[in-house]
C-alpha positions as CSV (number, residue, x, y, z in Angstrom):
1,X,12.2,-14.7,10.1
2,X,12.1,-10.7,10.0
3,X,10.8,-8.2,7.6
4,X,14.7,-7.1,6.4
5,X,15.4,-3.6,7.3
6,X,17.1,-2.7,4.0
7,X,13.4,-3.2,2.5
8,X,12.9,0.0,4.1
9,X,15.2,2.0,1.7
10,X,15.7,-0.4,-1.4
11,X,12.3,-0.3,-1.9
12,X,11.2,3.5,-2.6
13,X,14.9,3.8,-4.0
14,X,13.8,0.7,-6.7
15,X,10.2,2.5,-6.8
16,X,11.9,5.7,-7.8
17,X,14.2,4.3,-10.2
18,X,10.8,2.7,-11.4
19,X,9.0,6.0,-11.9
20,X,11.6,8.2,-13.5
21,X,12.8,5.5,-16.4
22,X,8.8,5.4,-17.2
23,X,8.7,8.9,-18.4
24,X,11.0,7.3,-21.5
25,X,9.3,4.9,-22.4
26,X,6.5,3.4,-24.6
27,X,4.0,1.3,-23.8
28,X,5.9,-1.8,-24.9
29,X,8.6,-0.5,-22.4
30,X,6.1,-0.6,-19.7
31,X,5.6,-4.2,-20.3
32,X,9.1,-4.7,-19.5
33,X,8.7,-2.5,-16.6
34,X,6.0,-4.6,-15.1
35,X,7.9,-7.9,-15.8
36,X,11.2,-6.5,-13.9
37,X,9.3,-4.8,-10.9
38,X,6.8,-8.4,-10.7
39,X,10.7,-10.2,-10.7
40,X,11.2,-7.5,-8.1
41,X,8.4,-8.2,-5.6
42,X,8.6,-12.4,-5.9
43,X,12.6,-12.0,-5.1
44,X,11.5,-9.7,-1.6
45,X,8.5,-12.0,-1.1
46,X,11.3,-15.2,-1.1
47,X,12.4,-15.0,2.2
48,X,9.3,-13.7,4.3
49,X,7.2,-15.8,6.4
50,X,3.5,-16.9,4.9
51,X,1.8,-14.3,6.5
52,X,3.7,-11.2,5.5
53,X,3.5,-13.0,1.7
54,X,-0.3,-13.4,1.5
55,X,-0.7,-9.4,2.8
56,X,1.4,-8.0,0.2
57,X,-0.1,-9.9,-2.4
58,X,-3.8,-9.2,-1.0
59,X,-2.5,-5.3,-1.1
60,X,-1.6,-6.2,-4.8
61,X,-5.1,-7.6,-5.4
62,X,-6.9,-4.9,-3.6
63,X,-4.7,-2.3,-5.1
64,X,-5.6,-3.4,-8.7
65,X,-9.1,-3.0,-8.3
66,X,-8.5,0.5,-6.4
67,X,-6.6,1.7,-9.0
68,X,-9.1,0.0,-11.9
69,X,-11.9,2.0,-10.5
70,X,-10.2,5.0,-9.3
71,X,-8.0,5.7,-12.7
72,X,-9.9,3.9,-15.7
73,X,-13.3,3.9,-14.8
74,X,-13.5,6.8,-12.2
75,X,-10.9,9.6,-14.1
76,X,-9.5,11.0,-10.7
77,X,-6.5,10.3,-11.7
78,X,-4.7,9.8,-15.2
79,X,-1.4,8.0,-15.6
80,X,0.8,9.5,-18.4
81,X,0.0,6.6,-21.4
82,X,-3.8,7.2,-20.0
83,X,-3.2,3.2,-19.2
84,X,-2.8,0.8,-15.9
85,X,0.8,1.0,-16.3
86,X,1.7,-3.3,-15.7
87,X,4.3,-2.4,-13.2
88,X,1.8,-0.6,-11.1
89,X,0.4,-3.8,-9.4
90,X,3.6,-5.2,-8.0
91,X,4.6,-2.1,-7.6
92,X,2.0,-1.7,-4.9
93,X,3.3,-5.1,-3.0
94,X,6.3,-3.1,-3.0
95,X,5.3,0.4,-1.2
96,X,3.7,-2.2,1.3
97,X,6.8,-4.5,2.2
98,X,8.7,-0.6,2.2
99,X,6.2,0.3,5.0
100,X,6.2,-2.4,6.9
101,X,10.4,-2.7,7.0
102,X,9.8,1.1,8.2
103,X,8.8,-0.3,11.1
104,X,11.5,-1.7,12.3
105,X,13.8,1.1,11.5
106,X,12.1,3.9,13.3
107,X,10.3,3.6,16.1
108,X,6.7,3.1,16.2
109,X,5.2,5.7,18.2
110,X,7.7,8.0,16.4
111,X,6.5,7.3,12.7
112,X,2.7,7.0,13.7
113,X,3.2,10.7,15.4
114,X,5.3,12.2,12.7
115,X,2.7,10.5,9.8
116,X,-0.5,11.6,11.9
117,X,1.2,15.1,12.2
118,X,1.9,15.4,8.5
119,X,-1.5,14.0,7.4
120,X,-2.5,16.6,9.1
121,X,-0.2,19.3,8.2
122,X,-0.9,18.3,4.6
123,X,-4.6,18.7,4.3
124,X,-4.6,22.1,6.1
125,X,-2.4,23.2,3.8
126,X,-4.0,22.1,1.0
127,X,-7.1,24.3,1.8
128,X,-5.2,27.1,3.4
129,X,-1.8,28.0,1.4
130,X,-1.1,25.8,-1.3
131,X,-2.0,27.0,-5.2
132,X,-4.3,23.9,-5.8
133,X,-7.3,23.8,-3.4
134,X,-7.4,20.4,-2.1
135,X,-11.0,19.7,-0.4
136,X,-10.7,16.1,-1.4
137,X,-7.1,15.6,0.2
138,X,-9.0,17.0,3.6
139,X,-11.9,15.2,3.9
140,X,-9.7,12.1,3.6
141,X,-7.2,13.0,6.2
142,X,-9.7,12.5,9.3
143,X,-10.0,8.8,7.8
144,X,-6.4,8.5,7.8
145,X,-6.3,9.5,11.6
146,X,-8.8,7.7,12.8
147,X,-6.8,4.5,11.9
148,X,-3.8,5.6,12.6
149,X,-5.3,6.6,16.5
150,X,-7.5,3.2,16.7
151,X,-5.7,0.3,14.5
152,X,-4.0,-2.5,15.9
153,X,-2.0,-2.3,12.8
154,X,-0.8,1.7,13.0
155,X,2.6,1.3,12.9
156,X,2.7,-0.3,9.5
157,X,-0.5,2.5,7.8
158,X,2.1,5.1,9.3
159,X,4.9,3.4,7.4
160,X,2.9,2.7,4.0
161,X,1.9,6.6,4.7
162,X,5.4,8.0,4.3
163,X,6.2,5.6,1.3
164,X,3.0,6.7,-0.5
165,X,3.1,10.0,0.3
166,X,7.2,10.5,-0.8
167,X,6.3,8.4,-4.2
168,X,2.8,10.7,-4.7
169,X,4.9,13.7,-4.5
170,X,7.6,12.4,-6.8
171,X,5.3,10.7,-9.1
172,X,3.3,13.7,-10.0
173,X,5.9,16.2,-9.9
174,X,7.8,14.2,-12.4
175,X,4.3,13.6,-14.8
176,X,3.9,9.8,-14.6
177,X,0.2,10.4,-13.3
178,X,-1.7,13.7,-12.9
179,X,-4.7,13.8,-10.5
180,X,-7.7,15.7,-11.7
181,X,-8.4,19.4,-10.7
182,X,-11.5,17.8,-9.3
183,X,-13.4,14.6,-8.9
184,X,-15.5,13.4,-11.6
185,X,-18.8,13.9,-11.2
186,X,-18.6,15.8,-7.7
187,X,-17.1,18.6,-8.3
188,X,-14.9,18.5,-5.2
189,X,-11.6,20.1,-5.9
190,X,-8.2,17.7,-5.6
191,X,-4.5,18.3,-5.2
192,X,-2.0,17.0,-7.5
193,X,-1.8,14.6,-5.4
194,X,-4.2,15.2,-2.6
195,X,-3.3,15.3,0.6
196,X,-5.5,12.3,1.9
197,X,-4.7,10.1,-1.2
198,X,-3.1,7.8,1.8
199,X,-6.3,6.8,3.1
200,X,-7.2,5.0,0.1
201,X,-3.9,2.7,0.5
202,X,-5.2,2.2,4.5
203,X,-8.4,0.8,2.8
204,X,-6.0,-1.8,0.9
205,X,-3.6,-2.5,3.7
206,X,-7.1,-3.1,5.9
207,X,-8.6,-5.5,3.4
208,X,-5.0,-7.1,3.0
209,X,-4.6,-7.8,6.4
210,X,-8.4,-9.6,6.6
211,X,-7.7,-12.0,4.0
212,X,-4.0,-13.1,4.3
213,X,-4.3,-15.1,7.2
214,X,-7.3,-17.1,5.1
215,X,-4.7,-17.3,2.2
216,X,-2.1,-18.8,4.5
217,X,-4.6,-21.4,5.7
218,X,-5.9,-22.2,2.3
219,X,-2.5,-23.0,0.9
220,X,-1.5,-24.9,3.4
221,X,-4.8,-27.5,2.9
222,X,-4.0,-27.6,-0.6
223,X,-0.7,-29.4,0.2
224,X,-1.0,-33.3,0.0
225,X,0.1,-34.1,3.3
226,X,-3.1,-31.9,4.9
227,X,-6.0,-32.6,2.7
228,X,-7.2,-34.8,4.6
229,X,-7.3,-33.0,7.5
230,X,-10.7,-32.9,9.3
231,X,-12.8,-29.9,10.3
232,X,-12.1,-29.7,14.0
233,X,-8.6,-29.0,12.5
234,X,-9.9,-26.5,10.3
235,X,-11.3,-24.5,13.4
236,X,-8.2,-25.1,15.4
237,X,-6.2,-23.6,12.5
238,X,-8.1,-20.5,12.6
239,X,-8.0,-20.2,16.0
240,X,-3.9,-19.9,15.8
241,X,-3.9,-17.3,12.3
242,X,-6.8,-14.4,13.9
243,X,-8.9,-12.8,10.8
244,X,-8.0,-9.5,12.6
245,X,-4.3,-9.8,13.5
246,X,-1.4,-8.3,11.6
247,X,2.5,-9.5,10.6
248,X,4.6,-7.5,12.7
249,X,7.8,-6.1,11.5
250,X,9.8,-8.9,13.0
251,X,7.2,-11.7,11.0
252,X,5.0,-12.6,14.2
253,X,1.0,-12.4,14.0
254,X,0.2,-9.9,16.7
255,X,-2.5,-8.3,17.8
256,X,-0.7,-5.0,19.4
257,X,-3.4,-2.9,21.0
């Protein structure tokens, strides 16, 4: 079972769709929002292997407390109803099954060149040419590059990469969410949106990819017909789904070096 191609352009073009049709509604419309776009994710979920299920749901798990912390709590960032939007979540599960699908559509030294190479491009800018001084944005760029030099799992942070960074762009420029002149409490001037923002979705992806195979394993003992299953399986099991492997974009645990 693959990671469908088409994922790779339905899902920013739903994710845009999203954004822009946001910016007319109420709260209460955002409900609505969040129940279509969580319809949304279960219906590209459906025909995925286990693996490739439990990492975007961990990204969706990971992502809500990221953007808990980073826009309630923390102020870095404000969306336009000064709320979680509720189609923000799935809508993260999303950007991750678009950047994995990317994967399979261009090739993989390719996009982890071109994202590496625009990472960078992007922060210098930010504290060289652009109106908005963007230290913030640069000093999360190296981050960004170091995974996407050293990662087993490059190919898919370069694909989240250009799916965040197209829907940051879009997102600000449009006003669902504004990202403060400078962080709370540092000091540090930002760009609206800042030009290492990425990093922080490598941080998800990361975590994501630690957990799911645990996820896969724990639903499958919690059918019936493996309950009883003793803990010499439970070794061999984890033996065959590595802690540290990935889903590739054709739905095979790898561990590409």
């Amino acid at each position: 079972m693959t990671v469908p191609r088409w994922y790779a352009l339905a899902g920013p073009a739903y994710l845009a769709a999203l954004l822009a049709v946001d910016t007319q509604v109420s709260a209460r419309g955002q409900v609505a929002l969040g129940v279509l776009t969580g319809a949304v994710l279960l219906a590209a979920l459906g025909p995925l292997p286990a693996l490739a299920r439990a990492q975007a749901l961990g990204v969706v798990a990971f992502a809500t407390v990221g953007e808990v912390t980073g826009s309630l709590v923390w102020g870095v960032y404000r969306y336009r109803l000064h709320n979680l939007p509720l189609f923000i979540p799935p809508a993260h599960g999303i950007v991750y099954l678009s950047g994995l699908a990317l994967v399979r559509v261009v090739r993989p030294r390719l996009l982890v060149g071109a994202a590496a190479a625009g990472a960078a491009a992007w922060g210098l800018a930010g504290v060289t040419v652009l109106p908005r001084l963007d230290v913030a944005g640069a000093v999360g760029v190296p981050l960004l590059c170091v995974f996407l030099w050293r990662s087993r799992a490059r190919a898919t942070y370069a694909g989240v990469f250009v799916v965040v960074a197209a829907l940051e762009l879009y997102g600000t420029s449009i006003g669902t969410w504004r990202w403060a002149a400078t962080l709370p409490g540092l000091g540090i001037p930002a760009g609206n949106p800042p030009s290492g923002v990425a990093s922080g979705y490598v941080w998800f992806d990361v975590m994501a990819l630690l957990v799911a195979p645990w996820l896969v394993y724990v639903g499958k003992a919690l059918k019936p017909n493996r309950a009883t299953r003793s803990s010499g399986a439970f070794r061999s099991s984890m033996r065959r789904i590595d802690p540290i492997g990935m889903i590739s974009a054709s739905g095979a645990s790898s561990r590409t070096p």
